[in-house]
N, C-alpha and C positions, 0 to 999 in steps of 0.2 A: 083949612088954610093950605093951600099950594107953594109947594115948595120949589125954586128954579131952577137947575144944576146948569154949569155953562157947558157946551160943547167946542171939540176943536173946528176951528177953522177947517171946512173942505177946499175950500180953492187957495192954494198955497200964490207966493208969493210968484209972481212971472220972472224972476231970476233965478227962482229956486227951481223953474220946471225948466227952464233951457237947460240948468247944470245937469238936470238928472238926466233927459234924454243924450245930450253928449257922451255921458257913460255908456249909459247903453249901447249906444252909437260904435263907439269904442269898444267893448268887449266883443260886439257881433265883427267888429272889419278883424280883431286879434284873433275872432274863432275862424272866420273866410282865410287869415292868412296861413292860419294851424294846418287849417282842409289841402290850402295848396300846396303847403310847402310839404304834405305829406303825398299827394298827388304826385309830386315834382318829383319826388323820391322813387318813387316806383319806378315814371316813366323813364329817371336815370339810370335804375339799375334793369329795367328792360334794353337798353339802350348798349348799357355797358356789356348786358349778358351777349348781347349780337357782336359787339366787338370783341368779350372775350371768345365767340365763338369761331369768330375770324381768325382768331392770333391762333389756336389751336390747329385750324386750316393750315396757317400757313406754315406754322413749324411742319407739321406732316406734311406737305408739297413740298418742304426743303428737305426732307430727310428721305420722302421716298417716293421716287416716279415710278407711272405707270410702264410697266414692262412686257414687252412682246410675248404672244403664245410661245409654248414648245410642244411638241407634236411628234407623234411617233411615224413612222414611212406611209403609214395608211390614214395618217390626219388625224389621229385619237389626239386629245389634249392629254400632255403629260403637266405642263406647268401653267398657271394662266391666272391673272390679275385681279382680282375683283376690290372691292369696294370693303371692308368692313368699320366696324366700334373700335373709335377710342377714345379713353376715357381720363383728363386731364384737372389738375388740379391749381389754382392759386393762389398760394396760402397765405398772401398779402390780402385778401378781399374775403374771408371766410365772415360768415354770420354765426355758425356754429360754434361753440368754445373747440379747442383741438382735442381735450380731453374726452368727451361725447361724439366727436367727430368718429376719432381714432376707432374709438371700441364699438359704433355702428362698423365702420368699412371693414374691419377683425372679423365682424359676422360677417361680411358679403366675400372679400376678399380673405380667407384665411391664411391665404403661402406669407403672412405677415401677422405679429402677434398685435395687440391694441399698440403694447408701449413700444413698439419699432413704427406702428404708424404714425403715433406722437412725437417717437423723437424726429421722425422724418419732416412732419409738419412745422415744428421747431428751427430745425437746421434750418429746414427752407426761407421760414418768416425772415430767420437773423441773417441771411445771406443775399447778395444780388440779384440771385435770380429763381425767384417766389414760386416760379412755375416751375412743374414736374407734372409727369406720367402717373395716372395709379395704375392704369393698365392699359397691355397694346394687344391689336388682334379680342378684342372683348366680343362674347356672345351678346345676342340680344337682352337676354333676359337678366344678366347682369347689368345692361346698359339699365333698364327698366326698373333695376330695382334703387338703384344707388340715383338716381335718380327721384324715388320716391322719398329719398330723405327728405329732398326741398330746401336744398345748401345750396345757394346759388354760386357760389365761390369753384366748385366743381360742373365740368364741361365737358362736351360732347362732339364729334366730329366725326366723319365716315374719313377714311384713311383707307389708302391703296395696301391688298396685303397679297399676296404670293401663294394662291392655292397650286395644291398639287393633289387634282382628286382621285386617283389610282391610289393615294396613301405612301405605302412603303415601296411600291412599285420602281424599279429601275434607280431609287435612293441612291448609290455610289455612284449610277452612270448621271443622273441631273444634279444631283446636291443641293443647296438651298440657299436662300437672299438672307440680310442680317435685315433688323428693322429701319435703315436708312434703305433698303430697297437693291443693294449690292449683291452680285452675288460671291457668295462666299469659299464653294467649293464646286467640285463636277464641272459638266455642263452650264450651271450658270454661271461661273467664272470665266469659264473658258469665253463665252456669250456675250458678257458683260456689256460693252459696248452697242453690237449691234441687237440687241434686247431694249436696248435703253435709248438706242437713237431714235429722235423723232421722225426721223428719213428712213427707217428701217424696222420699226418695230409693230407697225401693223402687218407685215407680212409672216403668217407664223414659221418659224424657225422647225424645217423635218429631221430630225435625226433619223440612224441608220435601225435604229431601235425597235421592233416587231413587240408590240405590247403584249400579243396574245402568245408569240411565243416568251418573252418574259417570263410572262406568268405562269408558262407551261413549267418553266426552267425554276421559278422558284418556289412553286410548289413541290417538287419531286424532290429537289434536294434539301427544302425545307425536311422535307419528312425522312430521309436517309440521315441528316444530321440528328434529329431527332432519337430513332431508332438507335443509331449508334454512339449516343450519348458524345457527342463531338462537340467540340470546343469551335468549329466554322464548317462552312462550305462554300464551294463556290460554281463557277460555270461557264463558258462563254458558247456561243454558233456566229462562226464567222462565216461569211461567202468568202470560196475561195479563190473567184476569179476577180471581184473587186476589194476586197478587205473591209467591208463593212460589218462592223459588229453587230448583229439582228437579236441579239439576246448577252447580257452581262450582269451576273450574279455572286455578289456576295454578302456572306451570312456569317454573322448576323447582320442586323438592315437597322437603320433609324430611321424614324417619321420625320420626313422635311417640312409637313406643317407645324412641328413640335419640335424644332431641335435644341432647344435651350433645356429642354427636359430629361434630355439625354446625357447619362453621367458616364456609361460606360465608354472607355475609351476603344477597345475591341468595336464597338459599331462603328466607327465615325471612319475604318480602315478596308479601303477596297481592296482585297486580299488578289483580285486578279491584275492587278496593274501594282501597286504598290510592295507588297510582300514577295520575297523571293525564297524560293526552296529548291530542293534535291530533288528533282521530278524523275528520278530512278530509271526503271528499264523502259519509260517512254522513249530515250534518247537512241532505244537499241533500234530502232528504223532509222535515225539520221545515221549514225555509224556504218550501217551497211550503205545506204546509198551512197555515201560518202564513201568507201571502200570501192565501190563498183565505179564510179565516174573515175577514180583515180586509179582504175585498172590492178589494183591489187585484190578484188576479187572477180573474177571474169568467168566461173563456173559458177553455178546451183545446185553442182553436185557435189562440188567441192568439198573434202568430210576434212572437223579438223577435231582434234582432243579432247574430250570432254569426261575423260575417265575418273578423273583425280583434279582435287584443287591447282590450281597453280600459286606458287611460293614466288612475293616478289617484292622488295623492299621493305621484309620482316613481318608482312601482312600475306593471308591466305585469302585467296578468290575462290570462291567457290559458288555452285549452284544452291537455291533452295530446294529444287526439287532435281536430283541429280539421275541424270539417266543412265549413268554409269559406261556410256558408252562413246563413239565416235559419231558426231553430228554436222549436218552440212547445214547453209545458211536456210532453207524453208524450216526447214526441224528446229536450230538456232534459235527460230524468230517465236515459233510455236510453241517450244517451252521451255522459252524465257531465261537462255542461257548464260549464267555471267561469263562461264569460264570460258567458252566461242566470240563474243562479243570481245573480249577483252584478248585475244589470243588478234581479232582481225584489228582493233585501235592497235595492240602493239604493233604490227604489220603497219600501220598508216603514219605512225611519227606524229610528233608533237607538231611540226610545223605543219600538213596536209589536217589534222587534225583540230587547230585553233584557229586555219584560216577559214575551214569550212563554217566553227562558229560565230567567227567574226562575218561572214556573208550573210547570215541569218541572224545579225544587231544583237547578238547573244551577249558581247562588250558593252552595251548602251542600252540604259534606261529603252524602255517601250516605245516602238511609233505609235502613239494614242497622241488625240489633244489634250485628255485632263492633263492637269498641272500634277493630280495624285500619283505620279510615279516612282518605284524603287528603280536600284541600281543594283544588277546583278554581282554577282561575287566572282570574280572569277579569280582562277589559280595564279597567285604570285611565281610558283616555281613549277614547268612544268616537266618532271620529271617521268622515268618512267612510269611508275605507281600512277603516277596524277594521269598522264595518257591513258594508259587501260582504265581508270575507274571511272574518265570522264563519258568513254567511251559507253558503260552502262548507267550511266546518269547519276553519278556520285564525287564530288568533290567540285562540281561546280553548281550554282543557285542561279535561276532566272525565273520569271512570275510566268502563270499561267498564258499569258497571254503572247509572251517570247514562243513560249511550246505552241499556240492558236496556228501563228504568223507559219511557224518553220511545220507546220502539217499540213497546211493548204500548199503551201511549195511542194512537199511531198508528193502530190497526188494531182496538183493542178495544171501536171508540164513542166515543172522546175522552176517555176516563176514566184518570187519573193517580192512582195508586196507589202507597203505599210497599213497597218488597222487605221478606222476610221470610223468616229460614233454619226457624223455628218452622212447623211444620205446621198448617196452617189446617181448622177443622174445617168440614163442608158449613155452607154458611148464612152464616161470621162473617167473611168477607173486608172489611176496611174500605170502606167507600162512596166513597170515592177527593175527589175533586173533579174538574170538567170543565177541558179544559186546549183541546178540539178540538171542534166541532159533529158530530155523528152526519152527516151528509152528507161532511163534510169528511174524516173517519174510513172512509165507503165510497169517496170517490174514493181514497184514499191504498192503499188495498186491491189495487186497481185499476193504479194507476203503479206499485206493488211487484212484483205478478207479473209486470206487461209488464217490467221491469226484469232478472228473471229471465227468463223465454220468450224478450225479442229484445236483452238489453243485454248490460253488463258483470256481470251472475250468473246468465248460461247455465249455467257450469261448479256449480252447484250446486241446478239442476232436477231434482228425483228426481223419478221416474215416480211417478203418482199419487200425491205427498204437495201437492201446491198448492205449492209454494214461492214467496214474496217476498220480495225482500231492497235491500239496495243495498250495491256496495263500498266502499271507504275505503283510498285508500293518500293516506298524510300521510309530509313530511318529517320529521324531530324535530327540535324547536327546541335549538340550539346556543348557545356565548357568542356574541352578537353577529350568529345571524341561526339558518340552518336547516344542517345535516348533509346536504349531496346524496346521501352514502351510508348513511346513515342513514334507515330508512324504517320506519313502523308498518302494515301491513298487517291489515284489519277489514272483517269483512261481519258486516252488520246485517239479519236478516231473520225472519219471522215465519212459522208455516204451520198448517194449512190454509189460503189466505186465503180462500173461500168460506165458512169457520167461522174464525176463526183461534183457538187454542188455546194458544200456544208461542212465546215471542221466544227465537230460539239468536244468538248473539252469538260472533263468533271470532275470534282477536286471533294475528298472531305479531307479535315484535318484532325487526327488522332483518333480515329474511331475506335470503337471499345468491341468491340464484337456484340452481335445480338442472337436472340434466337431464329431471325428472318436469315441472319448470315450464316446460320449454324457454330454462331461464335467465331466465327472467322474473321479478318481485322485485314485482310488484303484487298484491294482494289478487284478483284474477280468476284467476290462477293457481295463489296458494299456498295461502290460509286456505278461497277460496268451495269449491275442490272437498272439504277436508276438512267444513267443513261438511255439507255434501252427504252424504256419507258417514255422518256424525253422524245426521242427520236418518232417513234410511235404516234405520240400524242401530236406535236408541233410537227413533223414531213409532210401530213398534207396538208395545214395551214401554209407550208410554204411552196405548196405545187409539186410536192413528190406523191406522187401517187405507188400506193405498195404495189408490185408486179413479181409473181411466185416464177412472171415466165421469164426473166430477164436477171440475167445477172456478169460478173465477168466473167472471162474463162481463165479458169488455171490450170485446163486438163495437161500442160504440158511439167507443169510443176507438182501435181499432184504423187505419180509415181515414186517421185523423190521422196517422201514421207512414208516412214517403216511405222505400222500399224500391228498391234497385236492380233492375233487370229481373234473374228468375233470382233474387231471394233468394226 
């Protein structure tokens, strides 16, 4: 017998088949709208990412325009604009949590711990304005990495930045922009304007500035500071028939691609234009010229005192190296006499004496363009003591570059001219003013090289460059008097003198003595040989050519100078 079992219905009811494909129906349009509305997403936050990539643009176009070349006399690029990374954040739109955020960028970025990145991210969300910097001037590879997070909220931009590719090169004389593109100090302050004007800033700006002599100058006293464990140094080569400064050095130096990095306040100070000292027996050549124009010394044979100190306002003058004898003004100048110097200032008065340094801006701040300039010190009371001492370069303070100015007058004709870091075109050097008589100007020629050939700046006689100079070593003024172990060390000297062309000036400050100097801490020792070397290296860079057969004549001054049997 067969048994029946019933089976379900296969064809369901036709009301029941519409409902169920409407479902279906439905579930597929709610999965298409999921698709799109995450499609949508995307293309918004691509979308967004271009606008936040704009808004990054343009904060950097407002903070910092493109700025004109700077260029040294022969076209070298000292400053010049380019393009780099930067690297922006807005911490309204992050994907990332802040906390994971934070202590990725702590790896990439470390000058920042995780929890300063966090609270930074913080701050920013709960405030106005969400956007910030993580970093400006960024390398590539930083850009590359932080980047590989895949935070879309962090952005990317090329921003104008301020190369200076010589590096440390001529530092105090350019100085450097802040990140809105300004400049800050130097050269690019003084610029500012026409660097940044659209009507003027593709033509590149030349200064007076010789890059390769530069680098002559701050190598050489790099290494003398060096050597003699010194706290600076410094340097200038001026022409001395336009006042253009072709070389200006001081040391220590900061990096103006980097100067946010720089903490020490000593770098940030151009010791030739800003800082003032006691530039010692350099002053003993202006003294006498200034004695001779004003017809109180009108021999060179003229012998005056030099036996015994002189006693004068409770203070004794004397020589460091005392000849013990009666000296006339070549022998004077030769070695290095305080107690002759100071016997011809008291001869000159206070009034022939302060008006001479007032004709050579010895009262006034530097003629330089930088803004970085000091104010010399000069004597409130000028009494006798204060006349004789100023007379060998003590009790009054002016910067190197006061001394630059009044040695090219020396030696150039009498003509006092302002410095100038701008490149002077042929023809338009200022007409200066007379400060010295054209006679007074060839004997000063004169006592300069004998000074070098038989004095204290032998050690910076280059063969056939003519060299004349005079040293300088001064104490530095203390609370309450002078630092015995404190000393400025300075040679002041000019060359060709048969033509003169060039005042080099060279400064260290405090040097210690070394074994190169014999342990000796005087300007004869430390700064005249680098000089010397200077001179050397940078004369035929600048067209002097050495000539053993040329020099000037001093045969009529030579006799005047008492020489031991055998020198």
């Amino acid at each position: 017998m067969t048994t029946l079992v019933a089976q379900p219905a296969r064809i369901r009811n036709p009301g029941e088949r519409t409902l169920a494909l409407a479902t279906t129906h439905q579930r597929l349009m709610l999965l298409m709208l999921l698709f799109a509305a995450g499609a949508l997403v995307v293309v918004a936050r691509i979308a967004w990412m271009g606008v936040f990539a704009g808004e990054v643009r343009a904060r950097i176009a407002d903070k910092a325009m493109a700025r004109g070349d700077i260029v040294d006399r022969n076209g070298r690029v000292l400053a010049r604009t380019i393009e780099a990374w930067s690297i922006g954040i807005h911490t309204d739109r992050l994907l990332t949590s802040p906390e994971t955020l934070a202590q990725k960028l702590a790896e990439l970025m470390p000058e920042k711990t995780a929890d300063e990145y966090h609270a930074m991210i913080r701050t920013r969300q709960a405030s106005k304005t969400p956007f910030t910097y993580l970093r400006r001037r960024a390398m590539p590879e930083l850009v590359a990495a932080v980047n590989a997070l895949g935070e879309p909220g962090i952005g990317y931009a090329r921003e104008p930045e301020r190369l200076y590719p010589q590096t440390t090169l001529a530092a105090h004389v350019l100085g450097y922009t802040d990140l809105a593109g300004n400049g800050v100090t130097g050269m690019e302050r003084v610029l500012n304007t026409r660097l940044s004007d659209p009507s003027t800033r593709g033509i590149p700006t030349a200064l007076a500035i010789d890059a390769r002599v530069q680098a002559v100058m701050e190598s050489e006293l790099y290494a003398v500071m060096v050597d003699q464990q010194a706290v600076g140094a410094g340097g200038i080569v001026l022409d001395v028939h336009t006042g253009e400064i072709v070389a200006m050095v001081s040391l220590p130096v900061f990096n103006p691609n980097k100067p946010s990095g720089e903490k020490n306040d000593a770098l940030w100070r151009n010791a030739m234009t800003q800082s003032v000292y006691e530039l010692g027996s350099t002053f003993k050549p202006i003294t006498v010229a200034n004695a001779m124009d004003s017809g109180v010394v009108t021999s060179m044979a003229k012998r005056y005192d030099a036996t015994a100190p002189i006693s004068v306002g409770g203070f004794k003058i004397h020589d460091d190296h005392p000849m013990g004898r009666w000296l006339n003004i070549p022998e004077m100048l030769i070695h290095s006499s305080n107690i002759v110097t100071a016997r011809v200032a008291d001869q000159l008065g206070q009034e022939r004496t302060a008006a001479l340094f007032r004709k050579l801006h010895f009262d006034a701040r530097p003629d330089v363009e930088l803004k970085e300039r000091g104010t010399p010190i000069w004597p409130d009371y000028w009494g006798r003591t204060t006349v004789m001492t100023v007379g060998y370069g003590h009790g009054m303070a002016v910067t190197p570059l006061h001394l630059a100015s009044a040695y090219a007058a020396l030696v150039n004709g009498g003509i006092w001219r302002p410095s100038t870091l701008m490149k002077v075109a042929p023809g338009k050097a200022p007409h200066g003013s007379r400060v010295f008589s054209q006679a007074t100007s060839d004997r000063m020629r004169q006592l300069l090289r004998m000074i070098v050939t038989d004095g204290t700046g032998r050690s910076a006689n280059v063969a056939g460059m003519r060299v004349g100079g005079k040293t300088g070593t001064a104490e530095k003024a203390s609370e309450g008097g002078y630092a015995k172990h404190s000393i400025v060390a300075t040679f002041a000297c000019a060359f060709p003198m048969d033509a003169p062309r060039y005042v080099v000036i060279g400064m260290v400050d405090e040097p210690k003595g070394s074994a190169i100097s014999h342990g000796q801490r005087t300007a004869a020792f430390t700064v005249a040989p680098a000089v010397g070397r200077i001179i050397a290296r940078a004369g035929p860079m600048l067209g002097i050519v050495p000539d053993d057969n040329r020099d000037i004549d001093v045969s009529e001054l030579t006799p005047l100078v008492w020489k031991a049997k055998g020198d």
